[in-house]
C-alpha positions as CSV (number, residue, x, y, z in Angstrom):
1,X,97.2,78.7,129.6
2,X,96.6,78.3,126.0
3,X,96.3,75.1,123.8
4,X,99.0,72.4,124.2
5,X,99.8,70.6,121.0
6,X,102.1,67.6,121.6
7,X,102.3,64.6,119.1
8,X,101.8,60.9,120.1
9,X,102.8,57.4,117.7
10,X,102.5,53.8,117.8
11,X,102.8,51.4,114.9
12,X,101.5,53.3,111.9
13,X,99.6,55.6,113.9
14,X,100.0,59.1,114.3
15,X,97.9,61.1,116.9
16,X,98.3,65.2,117.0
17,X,96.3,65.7,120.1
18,X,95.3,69.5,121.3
19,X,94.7,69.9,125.3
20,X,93.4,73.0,126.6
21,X,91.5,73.7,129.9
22,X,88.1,72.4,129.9
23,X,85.5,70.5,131.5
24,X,86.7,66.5,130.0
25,X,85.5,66.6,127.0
26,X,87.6,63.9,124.5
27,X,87.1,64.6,120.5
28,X,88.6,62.0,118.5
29,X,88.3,62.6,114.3
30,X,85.6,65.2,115.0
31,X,83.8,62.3,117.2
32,X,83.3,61.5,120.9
33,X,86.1,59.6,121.7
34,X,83.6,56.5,123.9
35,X,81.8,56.5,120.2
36,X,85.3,56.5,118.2
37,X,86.6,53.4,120.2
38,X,83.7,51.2,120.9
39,X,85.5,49.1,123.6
40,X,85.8,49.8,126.9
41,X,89.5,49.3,127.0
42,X,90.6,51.4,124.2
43,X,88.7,54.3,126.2
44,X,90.6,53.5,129.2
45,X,93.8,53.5,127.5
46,X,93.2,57.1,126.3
47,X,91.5,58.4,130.0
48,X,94.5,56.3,131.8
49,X,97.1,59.3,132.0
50,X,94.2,61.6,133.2
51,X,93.5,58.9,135.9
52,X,96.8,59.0,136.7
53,X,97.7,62.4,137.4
54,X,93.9,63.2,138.9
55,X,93.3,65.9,136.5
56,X,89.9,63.9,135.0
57,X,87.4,66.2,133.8
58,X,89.8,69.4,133.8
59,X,91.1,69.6,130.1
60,X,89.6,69.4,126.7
61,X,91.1,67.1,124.1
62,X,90.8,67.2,120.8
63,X,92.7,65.1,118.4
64,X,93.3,64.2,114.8
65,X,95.0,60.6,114.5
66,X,95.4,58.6,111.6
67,X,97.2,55.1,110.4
68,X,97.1,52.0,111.7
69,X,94.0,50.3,113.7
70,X,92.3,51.3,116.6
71,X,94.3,49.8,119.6
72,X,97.6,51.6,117.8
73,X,95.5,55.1,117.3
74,X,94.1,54.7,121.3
75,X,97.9,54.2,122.4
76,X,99.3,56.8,120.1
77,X,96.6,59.2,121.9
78,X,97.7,58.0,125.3
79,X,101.3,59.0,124.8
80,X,100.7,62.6,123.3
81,X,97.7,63.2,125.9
82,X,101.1,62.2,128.4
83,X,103.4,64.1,126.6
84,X,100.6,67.2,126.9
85,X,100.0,67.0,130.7
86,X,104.0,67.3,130.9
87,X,104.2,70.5,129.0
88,X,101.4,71.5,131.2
89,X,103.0,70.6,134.7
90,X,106.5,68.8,134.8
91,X,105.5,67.3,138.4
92,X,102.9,65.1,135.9
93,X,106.2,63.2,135.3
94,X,106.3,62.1,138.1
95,X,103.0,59.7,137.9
96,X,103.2,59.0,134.7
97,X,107.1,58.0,133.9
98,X,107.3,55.0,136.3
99,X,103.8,53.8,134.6
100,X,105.5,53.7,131.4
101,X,103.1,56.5,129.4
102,X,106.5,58.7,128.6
103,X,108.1,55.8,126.6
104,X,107.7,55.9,122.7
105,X,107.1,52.0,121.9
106,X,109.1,51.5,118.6
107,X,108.2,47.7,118.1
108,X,106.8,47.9,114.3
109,X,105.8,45.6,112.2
110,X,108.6,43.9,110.2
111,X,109.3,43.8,106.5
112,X,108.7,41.0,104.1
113,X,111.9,39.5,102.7
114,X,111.7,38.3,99.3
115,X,112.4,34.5,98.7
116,X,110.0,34.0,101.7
117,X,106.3,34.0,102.5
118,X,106.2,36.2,105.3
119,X,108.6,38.1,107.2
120,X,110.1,35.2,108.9
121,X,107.8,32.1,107.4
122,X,109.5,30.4,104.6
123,X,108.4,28.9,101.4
124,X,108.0,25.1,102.0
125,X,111.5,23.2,101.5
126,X,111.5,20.2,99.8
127,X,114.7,18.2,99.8
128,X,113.7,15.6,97.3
């Protein structure tokens, strides 16, 4: 088997992640990926499909992500490392689909309007 390349997003973040058979080792930005995210949860989030499909400690991952903040670059890793493990073996599917790991989440941030403050927040009315 050769190198899988499958891309992953969330918010503003775009992960290209590489998988390729290997002994577990997960390079994020050229760094190890418990140095890269620096809380226990944002590592999780990128082992979870592994943990899932009890392939931990059999593929190599390396990844190039950008945009956005951490939490959005950890989850856009999750769903191409998902995406990758389904190219791989299409009975992978079958763990991680029901867990929700397939499903792009589109929820972005919304625009500013103009005439208002925020997106939704107004500029104080004043009726006298």
């Amino acid at each position: 088997m050769s190198i899988v390349h499958k891309i992953g997003r969330r918010k503003t973040s775009v992960a290209r992640v590489y998988v390729k058979p290997g002994t577990g080792n997960i390079t994020v930005n050229g760094r190890d990926a418990k140095e890269y995210f620096n809380t226990e949860m944002l590592v999780y989030k990128v082992n979870q499909p592994f943990l899932l499909t009890e392939t931990v400690g059999q593929y190599d991952v390396t990844v190039n992500v950008f945009g956005g903040g951490i939490t959005g670059q950890a989850e856009a890793i999750r769903l191409g490392v998902s995406r990758a493990l389904c190219a791989i073996n299409e009975e992978n599917r079958l763990a991680l689909k029901p867990a929700g790991l397939l499903t792009r989440d589109a929820r972005m941030v919304e625009r500013k309007k103009p005439g208002q403050k925020k997106a939704r927040k107004r500029f104080q009315f004043s009726k006298r």
